[in-house]
C-alpha positions, 0 to 999 in steps of 0.5 A, spaced: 648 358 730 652 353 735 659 356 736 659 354 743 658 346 742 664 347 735 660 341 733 663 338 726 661 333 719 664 327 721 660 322 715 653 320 712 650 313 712 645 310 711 641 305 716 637 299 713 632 295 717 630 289 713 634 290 707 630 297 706 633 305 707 631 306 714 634 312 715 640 317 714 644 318 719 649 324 719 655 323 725 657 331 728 663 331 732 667 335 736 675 335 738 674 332 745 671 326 741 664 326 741 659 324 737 653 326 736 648 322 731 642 325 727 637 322 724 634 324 717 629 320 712 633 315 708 633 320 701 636 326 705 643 322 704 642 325 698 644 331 699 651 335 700 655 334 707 654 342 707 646 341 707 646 335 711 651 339 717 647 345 717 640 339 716 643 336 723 646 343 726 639 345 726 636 339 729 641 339 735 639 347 736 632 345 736 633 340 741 638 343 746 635 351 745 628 350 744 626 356 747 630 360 743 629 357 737 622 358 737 622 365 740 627 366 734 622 363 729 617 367 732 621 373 731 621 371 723 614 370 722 612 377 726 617 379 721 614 377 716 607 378 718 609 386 719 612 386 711 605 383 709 601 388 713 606 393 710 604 391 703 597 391 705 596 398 708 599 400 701 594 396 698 588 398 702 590 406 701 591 405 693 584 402 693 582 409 697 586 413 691 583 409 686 576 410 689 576 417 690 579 418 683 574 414 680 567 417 684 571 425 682 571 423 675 564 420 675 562 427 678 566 430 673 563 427 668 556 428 670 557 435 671 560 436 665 554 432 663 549 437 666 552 443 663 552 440 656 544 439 657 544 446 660 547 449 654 543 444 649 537 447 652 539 454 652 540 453 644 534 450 644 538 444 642 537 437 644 540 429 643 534 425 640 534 418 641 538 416 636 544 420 639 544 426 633 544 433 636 537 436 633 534 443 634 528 443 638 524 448 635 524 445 628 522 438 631 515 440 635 514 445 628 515 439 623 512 433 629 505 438 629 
């Protein structure tokens, strides 16, 4: 990220105040003999040097190249955002198929439905109440 500054891990420690873990402290350095301090929370010191150097190479980055470094976080989350919308599309366009398919099988069903009826109606069949086919003739003969 900073190849330009060549800032290295020179050490970690930690800073007390009153006794207490006040804060980490991360020392970059550079060949002219430079160094720059970092300061993280006191738990961080927990951490590895490498996690710790790229820790403090982003803070100085942030620091010295805010623009950018927003405009490239910006950049992530519109990445991200786009991904999300892609997702979303092909979710909204599933749900369009599911929804056409499912109304094209009730219309199927209540097509076949109306051509059973037509059917039963032309055989003088019907379905009684108790869902069992009947002969329409022979129910109004025995019902008078």
């Amino acid at each position: 990220m900073i190849n330009n500054l060549k800032l290295e891990f020179g050490e970690k420690s930690l800073d007390y105040l009153n006794g207490q873990p006040y804060r980490t402290r991360v020392v970059l350095k550079n060949d002219d003999g430079a160094y720059y301090p970092i300061f993280f929370e006191p738990d961080a010191i927990e951490k590895t040097d490498a996690e710790l150097y790229q820790m403090a190479l982003d803070v100085v980055y942030q620091k010295n190249s805010y623009q950018r470094a927003e405009s490239e976080k910006f950049d992530e989350y519109d990445g991200i955002i786009k991904e999300i919308k892609k997702v979303s599309d092909k979710v909204d366009e599933t749900i369009k198929i599911v929804s056409t398919t499912t109304l094209e099988i009730g219309n199927m069903v209540y097509d076949q439905q109306d051509i059973l009826n037509q059917l039963l109606e032309r055989m003088n069949l019907k379905v009684n109440e108790d869902g069992i086919l009947v002969d329409k003739i022979v129910e109004v003969e025995g019902g008078e």
